[in-house]
mmCIF file of the N, C-alpha and C atoms, coordinates in Angstrom:
data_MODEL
# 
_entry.id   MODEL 
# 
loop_
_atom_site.group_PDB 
_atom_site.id 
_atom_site.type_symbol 
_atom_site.label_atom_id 
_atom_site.label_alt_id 
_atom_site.label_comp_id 
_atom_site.label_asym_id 
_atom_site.label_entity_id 
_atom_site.label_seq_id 
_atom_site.pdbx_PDB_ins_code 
_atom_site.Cartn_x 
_atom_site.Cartn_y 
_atom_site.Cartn_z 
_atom_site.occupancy 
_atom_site.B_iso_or_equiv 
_atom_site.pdbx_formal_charge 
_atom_site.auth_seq_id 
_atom_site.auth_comp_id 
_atom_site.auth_asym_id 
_atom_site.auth_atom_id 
_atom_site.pdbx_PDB_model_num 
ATOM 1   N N  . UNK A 1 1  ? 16.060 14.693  -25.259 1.00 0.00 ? 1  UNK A N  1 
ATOM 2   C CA . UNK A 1 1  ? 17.071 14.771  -24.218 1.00 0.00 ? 1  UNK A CA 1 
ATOM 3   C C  . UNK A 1 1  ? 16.436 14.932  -22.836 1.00 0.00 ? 1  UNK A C  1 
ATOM 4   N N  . UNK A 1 2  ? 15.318 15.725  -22.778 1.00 0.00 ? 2  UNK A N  1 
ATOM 5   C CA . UNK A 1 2  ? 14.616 15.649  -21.494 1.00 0.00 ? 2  UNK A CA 1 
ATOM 6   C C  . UNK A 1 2  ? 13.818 14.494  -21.000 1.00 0.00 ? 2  UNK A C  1 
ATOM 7   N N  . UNK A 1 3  ? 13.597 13.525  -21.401 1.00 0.00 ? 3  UNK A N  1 
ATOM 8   C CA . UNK A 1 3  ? 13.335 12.122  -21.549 1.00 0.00 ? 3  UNK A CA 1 
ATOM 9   C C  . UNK A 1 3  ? 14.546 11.554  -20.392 1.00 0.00 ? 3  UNK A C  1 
ATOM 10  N N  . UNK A 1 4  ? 15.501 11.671  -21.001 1.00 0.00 ? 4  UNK A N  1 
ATOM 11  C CA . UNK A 1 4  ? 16.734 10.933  -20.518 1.00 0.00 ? 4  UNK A CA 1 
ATOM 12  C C  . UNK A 1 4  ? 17.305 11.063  -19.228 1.00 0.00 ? 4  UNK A C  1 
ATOM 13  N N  . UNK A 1 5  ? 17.260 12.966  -18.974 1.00 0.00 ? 5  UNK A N  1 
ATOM 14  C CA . UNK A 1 5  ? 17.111 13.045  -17.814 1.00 0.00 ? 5  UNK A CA 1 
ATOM 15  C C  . UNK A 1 5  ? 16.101 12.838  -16.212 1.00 0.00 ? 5  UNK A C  1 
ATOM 16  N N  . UNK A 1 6  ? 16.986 11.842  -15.502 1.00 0.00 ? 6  UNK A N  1 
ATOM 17  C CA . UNK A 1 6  ? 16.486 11.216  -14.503 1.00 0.00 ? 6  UNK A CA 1 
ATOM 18  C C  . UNK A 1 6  ? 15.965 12.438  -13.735 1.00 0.00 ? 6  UNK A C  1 
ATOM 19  N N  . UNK A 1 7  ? 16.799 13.433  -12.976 1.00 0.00 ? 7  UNK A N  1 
ATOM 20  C CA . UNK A 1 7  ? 16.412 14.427  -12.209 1.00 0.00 ? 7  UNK A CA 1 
ATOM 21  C C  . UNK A 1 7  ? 14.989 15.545  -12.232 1.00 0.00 ? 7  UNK A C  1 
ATOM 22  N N  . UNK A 1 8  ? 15.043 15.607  -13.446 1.00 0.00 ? 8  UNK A N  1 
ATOM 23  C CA . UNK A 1 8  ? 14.082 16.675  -14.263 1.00 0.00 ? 8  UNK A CA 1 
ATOM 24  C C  . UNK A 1 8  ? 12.447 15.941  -14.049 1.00 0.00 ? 8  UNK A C  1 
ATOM 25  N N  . UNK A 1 9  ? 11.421 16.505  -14.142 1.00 0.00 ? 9  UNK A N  1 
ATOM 26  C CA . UNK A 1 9  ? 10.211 15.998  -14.467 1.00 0.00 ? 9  UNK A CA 1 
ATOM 27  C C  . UNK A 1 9  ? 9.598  16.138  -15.443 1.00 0.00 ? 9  UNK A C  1 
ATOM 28  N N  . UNK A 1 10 ? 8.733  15.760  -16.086 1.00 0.00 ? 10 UNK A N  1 
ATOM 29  C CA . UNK A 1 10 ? 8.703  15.307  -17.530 1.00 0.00 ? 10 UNK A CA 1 
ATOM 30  C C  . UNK A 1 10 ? 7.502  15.657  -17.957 1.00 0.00 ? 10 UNK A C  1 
ATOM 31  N N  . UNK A 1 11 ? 6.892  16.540  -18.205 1.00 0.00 ? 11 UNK A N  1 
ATOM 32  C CA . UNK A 1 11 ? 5.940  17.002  -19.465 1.00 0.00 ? 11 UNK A CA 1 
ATOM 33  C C  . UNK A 1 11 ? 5.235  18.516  -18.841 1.00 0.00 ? 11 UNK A C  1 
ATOM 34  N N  . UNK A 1 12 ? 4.024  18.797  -19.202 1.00 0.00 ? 12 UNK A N  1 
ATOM 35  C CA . UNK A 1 12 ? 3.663  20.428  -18.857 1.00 0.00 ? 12 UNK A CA 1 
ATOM 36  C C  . UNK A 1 12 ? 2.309  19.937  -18.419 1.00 0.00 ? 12 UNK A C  1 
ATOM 37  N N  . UNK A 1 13 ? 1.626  21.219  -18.425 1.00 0.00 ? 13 UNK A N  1 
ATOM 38  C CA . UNK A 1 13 ? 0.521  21.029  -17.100 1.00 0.00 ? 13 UNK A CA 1 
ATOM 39  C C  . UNK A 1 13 ? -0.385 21.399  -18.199 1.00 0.00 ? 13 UNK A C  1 
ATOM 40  N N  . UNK A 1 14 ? -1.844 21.189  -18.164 1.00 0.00 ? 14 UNK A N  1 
ATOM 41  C CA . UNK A 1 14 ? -2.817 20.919  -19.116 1.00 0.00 ? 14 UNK A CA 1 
ATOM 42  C C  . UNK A 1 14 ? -3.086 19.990  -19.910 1.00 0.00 ? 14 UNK A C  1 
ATOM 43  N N  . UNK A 1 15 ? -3.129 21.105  -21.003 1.00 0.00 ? 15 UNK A N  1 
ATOM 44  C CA . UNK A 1 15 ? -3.126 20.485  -22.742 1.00 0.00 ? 15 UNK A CA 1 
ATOM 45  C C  . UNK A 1 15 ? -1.748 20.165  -23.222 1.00 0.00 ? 15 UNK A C  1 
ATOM 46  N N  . UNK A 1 16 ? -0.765 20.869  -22.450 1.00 0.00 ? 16 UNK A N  1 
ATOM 47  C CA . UNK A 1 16 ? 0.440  20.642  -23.231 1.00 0.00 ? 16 UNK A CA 1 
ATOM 48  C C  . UNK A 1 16 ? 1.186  19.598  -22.602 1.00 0.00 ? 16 UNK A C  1 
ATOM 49  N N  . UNK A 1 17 ? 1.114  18.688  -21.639 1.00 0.00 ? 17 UNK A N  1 
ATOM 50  C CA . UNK A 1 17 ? 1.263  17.525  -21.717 1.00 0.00 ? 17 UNK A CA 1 
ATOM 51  C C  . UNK A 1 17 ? 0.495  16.241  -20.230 1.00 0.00 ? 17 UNK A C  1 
ATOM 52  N N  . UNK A 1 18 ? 1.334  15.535  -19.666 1.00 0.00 ? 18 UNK A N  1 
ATOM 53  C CA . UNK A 1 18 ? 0.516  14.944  -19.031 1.00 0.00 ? 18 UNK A CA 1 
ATOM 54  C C  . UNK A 1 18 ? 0.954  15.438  -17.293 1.00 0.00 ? 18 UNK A C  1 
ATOM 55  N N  . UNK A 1 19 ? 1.749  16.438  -17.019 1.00 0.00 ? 19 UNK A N  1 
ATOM 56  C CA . UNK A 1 19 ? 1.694  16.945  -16.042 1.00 0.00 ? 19 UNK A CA 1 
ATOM 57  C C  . UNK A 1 19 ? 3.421  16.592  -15.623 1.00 0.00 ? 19 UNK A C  1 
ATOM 58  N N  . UNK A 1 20 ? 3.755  16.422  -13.834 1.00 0.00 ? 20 UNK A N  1 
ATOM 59  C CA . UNK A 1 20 ? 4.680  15.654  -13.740 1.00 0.00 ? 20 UNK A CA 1 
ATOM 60  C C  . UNK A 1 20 ? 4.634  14.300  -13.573 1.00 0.00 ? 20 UNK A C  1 
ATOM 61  N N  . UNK A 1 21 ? 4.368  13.432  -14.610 1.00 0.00 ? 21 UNK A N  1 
ATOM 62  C CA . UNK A 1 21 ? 3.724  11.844  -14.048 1.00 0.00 ? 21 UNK A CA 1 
ATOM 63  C C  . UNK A 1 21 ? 5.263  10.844  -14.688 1.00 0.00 ? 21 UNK A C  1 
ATOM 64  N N  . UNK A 1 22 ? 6.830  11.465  -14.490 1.00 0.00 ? 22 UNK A N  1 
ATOM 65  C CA . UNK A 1 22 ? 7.717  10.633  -15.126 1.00 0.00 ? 22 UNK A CA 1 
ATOM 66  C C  . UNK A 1 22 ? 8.359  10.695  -14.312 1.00 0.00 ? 22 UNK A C  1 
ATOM 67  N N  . UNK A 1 23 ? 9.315  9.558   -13.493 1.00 0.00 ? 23 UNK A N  1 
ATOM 68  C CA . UNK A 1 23 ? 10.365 9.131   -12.787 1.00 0.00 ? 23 UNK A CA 1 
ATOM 69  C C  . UNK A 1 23 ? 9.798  9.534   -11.633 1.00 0.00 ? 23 UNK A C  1 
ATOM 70  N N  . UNK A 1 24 ? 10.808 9.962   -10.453 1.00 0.00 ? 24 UNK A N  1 
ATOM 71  C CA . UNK A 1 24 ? 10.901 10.242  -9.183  1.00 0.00 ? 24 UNK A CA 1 
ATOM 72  C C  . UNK A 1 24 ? 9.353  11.184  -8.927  1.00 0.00 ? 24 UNK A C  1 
ATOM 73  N N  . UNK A 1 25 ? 9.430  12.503  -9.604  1.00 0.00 ? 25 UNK A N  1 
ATOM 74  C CA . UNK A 1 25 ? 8.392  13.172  -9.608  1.00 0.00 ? 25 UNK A CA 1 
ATOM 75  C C  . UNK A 1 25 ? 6.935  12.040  -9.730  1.00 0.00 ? 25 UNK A C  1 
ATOM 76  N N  . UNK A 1 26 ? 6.475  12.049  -10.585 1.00 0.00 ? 26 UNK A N  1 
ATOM 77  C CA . UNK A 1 26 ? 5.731  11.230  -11.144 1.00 0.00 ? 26 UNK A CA 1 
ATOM 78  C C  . UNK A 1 26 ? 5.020  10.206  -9.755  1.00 0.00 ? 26 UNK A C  1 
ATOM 79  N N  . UNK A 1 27 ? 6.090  9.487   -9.273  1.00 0.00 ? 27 UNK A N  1 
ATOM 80  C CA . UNK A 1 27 ? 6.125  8.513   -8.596  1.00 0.00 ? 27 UNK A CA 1 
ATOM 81  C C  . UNK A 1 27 ? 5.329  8.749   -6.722  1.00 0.00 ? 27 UNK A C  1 
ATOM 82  N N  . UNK A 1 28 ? 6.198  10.607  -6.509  1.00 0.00 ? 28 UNK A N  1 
ATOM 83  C CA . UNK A 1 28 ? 5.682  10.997  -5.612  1.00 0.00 ? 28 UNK A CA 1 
ATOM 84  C C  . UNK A 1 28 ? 4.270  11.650  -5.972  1.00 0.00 ? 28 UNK A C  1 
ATOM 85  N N  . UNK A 1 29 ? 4.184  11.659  -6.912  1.00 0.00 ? 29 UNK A N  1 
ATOM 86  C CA . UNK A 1 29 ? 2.456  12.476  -7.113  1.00 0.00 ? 29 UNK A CA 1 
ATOM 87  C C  . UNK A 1 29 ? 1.490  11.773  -6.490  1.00 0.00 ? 29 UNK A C  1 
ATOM 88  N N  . UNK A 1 30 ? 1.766  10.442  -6.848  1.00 0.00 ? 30 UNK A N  1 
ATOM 89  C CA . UNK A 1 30 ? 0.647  9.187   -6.471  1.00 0.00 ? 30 UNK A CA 1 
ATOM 90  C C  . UNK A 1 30 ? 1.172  8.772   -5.111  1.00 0.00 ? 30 UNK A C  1 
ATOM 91  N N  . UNK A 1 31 ? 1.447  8.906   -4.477  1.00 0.00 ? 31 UNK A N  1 
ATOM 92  C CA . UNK A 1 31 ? 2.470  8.152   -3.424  1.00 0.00 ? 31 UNK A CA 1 
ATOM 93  C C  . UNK A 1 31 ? 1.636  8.403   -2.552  1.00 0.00 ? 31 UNK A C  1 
ATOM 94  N N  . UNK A 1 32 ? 1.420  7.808   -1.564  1.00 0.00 ? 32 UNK A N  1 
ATOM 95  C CA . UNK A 1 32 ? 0.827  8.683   0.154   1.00 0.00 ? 32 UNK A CA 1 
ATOM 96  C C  . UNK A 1 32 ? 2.308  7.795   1.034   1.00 0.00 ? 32 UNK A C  1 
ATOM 97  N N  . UNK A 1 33 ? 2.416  8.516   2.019   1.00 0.00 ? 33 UNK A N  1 
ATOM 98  C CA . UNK A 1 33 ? 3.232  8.204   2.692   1.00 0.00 ? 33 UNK A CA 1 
ATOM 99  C C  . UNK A 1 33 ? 2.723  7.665   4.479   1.00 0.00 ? 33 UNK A C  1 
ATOM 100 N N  . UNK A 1 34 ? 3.296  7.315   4.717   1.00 0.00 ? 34 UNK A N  1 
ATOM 101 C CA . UNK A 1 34 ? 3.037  6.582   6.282   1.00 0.00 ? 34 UNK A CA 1 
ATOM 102 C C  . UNK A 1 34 ? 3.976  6.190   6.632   1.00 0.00 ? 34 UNK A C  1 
ATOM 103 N N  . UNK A 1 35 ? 3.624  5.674   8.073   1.00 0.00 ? 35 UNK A N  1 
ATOM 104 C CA . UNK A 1 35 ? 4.933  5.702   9.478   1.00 0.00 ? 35 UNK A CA 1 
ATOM 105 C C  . UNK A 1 35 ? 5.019  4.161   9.308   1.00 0.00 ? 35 UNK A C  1 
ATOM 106 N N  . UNK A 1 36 ? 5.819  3.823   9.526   1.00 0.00 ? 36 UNK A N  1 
ATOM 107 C CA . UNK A 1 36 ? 5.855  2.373   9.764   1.00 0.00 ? 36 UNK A CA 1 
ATOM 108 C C  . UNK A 1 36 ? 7.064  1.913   11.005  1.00 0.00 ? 36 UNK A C  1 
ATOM 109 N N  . UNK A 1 37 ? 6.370  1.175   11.992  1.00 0.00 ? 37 UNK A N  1 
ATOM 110 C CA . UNK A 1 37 ? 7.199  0.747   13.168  1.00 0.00 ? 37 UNK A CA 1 
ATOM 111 C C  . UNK A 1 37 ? 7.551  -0.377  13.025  1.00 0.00 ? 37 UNK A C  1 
ATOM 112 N N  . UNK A 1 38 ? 9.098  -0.439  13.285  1.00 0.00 ? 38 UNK A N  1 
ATOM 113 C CA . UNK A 1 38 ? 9.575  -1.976  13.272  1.00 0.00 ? 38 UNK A CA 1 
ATOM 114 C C  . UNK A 1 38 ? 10.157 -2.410  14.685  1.00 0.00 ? 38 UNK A C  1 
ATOM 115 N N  . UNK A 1 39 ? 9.773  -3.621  15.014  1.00 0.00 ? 39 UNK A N  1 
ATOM 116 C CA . UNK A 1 39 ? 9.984  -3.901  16.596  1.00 0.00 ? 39 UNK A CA 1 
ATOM 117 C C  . UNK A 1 39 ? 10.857 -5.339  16.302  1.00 0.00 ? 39 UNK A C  1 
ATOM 118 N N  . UNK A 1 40 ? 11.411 -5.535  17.171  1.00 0.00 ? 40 UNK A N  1 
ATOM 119 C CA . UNK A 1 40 ? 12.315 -6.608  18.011  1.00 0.00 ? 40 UNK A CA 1 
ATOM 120 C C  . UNK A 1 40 ? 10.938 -6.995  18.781  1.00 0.00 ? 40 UNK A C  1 
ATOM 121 N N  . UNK A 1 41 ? 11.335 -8.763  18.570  1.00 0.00 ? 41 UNK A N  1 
ATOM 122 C CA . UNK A 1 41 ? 9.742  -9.464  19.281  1.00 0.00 ? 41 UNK A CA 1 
ATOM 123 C C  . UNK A 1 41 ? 10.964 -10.495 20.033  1.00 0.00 ? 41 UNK A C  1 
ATOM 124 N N  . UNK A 1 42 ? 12.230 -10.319 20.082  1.00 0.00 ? 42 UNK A N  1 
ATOM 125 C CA . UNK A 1 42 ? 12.869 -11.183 21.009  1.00 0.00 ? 42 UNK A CA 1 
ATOM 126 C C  . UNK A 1 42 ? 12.557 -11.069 22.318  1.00 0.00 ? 42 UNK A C  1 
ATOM 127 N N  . UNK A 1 43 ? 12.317 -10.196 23.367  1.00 0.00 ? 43 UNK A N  1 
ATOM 128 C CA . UNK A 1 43 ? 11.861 -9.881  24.631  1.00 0.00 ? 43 UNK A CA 1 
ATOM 129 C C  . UNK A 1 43 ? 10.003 -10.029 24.330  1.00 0.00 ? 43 UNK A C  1 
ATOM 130 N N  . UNK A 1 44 ? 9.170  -10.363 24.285  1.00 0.00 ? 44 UNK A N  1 
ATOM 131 C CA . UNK A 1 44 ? 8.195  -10.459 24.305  1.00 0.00 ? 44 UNK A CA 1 
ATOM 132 C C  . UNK A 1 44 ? 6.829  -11.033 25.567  1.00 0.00 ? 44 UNK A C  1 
ATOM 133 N N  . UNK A 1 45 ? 6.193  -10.369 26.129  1.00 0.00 ? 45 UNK A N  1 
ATOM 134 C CA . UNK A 1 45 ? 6.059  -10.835 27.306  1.00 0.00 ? 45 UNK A CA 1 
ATOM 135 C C  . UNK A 1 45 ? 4.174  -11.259 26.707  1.00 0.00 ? 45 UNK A C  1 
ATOM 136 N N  . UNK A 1 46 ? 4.014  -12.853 27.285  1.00 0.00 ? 46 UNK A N  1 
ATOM 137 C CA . UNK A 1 46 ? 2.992  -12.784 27.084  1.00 0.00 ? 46 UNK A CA 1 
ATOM 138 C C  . UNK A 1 46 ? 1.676  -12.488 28.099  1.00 0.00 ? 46 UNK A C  1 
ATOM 139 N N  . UNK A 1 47 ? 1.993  -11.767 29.045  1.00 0.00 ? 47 UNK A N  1 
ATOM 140 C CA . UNK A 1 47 ? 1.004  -11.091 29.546  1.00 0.00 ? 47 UNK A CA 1 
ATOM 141 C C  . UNK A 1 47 ? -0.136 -10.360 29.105  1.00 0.00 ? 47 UNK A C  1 
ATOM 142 N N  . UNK A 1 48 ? 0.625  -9.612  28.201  1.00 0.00 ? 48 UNK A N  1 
ATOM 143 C CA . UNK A 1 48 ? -0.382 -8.481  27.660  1.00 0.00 ? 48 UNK A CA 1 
ATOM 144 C C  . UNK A 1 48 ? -1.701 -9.179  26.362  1.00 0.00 ? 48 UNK A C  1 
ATOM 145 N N  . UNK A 1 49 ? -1.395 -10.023 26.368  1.00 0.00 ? 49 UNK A N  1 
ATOM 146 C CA . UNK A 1 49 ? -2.052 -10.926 25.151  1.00 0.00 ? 49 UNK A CA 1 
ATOM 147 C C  . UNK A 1 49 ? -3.804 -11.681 26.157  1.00 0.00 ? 49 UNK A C  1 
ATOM 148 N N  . UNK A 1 50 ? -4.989 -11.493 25.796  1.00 0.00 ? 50 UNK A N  1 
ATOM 149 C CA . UNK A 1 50 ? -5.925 -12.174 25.855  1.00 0.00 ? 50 UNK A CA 1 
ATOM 150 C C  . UNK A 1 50 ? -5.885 -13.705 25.751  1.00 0.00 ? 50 UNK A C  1 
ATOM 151 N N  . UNK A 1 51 ? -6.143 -14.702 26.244  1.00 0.00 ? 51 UNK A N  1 
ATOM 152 C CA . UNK A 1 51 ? -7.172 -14.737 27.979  1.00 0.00 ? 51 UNK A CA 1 
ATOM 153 C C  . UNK A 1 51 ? -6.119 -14.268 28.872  1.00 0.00 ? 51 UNK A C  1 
ATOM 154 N N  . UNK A 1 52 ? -7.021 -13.491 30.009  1.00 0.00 ? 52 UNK A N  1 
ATOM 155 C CA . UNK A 1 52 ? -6.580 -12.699 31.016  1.00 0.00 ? 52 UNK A CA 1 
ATOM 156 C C  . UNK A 1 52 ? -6.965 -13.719 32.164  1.00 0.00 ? 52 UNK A C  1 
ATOM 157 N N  . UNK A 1 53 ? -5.770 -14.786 32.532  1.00 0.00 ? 53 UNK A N  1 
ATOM 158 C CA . UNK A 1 53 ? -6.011 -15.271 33.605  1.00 0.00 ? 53 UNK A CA 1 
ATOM 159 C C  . UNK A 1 53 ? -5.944 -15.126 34.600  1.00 0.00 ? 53 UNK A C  1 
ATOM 160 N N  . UNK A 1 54 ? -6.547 -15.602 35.886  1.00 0.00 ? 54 UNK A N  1 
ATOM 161 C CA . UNK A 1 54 ? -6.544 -15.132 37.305  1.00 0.00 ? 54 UNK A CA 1 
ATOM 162 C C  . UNK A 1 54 ? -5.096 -14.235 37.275  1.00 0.00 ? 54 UNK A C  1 
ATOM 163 N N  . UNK A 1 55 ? -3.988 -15.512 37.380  1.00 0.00 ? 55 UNK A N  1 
ATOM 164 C CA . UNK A 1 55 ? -2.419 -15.451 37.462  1.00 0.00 ? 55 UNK A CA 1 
ATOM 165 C C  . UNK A 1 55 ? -1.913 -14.226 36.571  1.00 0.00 ? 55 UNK A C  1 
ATOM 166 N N  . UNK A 1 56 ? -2.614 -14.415 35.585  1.00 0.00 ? 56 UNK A N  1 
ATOM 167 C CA . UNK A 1 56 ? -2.038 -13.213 34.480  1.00 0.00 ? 56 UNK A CA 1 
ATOM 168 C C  . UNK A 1 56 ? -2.525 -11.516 34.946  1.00 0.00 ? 56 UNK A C  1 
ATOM 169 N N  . UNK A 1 57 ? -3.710 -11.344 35.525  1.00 0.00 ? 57 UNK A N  1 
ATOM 170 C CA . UNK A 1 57 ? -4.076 -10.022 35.819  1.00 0.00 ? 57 UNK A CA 1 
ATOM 171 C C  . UNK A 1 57 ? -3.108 -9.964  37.222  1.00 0.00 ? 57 UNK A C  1 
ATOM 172 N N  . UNK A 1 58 ? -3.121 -10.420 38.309  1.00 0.00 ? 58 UNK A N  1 
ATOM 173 C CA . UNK A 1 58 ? -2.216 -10.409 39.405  1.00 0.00 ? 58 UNK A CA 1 
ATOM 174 C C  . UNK A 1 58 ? -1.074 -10.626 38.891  1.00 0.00 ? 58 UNK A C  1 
ATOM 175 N N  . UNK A 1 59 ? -0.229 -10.781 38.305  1.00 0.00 ? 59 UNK A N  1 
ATOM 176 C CA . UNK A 1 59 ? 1.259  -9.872  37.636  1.00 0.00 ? 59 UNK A CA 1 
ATOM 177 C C  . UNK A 1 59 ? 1.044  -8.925  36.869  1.00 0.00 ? 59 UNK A C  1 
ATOM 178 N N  . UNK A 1 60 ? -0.277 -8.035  35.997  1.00 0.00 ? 60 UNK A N  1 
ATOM 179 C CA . UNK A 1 60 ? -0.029 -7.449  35.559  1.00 0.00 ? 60 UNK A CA 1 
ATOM 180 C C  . UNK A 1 60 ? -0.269 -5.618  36.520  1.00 0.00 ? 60 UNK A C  1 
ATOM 181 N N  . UNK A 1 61 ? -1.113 -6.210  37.582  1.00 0.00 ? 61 UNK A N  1 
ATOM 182 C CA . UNK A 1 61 ? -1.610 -5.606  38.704  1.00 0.00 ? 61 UNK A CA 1 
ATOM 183 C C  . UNK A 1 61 ? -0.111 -5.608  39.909  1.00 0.00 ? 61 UNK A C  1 
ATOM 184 N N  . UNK A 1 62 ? 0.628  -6.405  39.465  1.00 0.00 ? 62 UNK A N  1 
ATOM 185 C CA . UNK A 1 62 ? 2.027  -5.889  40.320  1.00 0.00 ? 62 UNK A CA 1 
ATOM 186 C C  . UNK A 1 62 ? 3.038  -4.841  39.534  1.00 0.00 ? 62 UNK A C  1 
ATOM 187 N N  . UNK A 1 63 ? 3.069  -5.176  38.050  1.00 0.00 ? 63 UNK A N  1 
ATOM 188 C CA . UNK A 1 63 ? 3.518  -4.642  37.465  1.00 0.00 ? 63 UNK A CA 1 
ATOM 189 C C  . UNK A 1 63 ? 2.920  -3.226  37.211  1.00 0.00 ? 63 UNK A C  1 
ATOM 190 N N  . UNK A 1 64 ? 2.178  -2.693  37.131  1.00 0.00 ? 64 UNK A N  1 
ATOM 191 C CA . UNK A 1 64 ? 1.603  -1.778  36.842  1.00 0.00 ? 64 UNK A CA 1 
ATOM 192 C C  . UNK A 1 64 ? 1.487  -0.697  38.239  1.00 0.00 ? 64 UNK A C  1 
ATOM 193 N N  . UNK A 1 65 ? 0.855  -1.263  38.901  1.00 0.00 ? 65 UNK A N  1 
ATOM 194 C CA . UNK A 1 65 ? 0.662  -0.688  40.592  1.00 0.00 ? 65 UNK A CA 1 
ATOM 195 C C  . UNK A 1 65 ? 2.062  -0.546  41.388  1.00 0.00 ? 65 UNK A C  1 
# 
């Protein structure tokens, strides 16, 4: 019956079984977590992007200054 349940974590620590390594639990043991940014690339300015031409540093030198 403890099998079945989703919520619960699933076995004992040692010898007496394989730790919490079942469902949700289990899942976060191994897990690493990180940030992840999601952007809108509809407005996109290509200034900031390499080659830095004459034209391109003098707008970015107005913009900035």
């Amino acid at each position: 019956m403890h099998f079945m349940e989703q919520n619960l974590p699933f076995g004992g620590v040692g010898d007496s079984g394989m730790g919490n390594y079942h469902g949700k639990a289990g899942f976060e043991t191994f897990s690493h977590y990180k940030s992840i940014l999601q952007k809108s690339f509809l407005i996109e300015l290509n200034l900031k992007y390499s080659p830095y031409t004459s034209s391109k540093l003098k707008w970015l030198k107005r913009l900035i200054g």
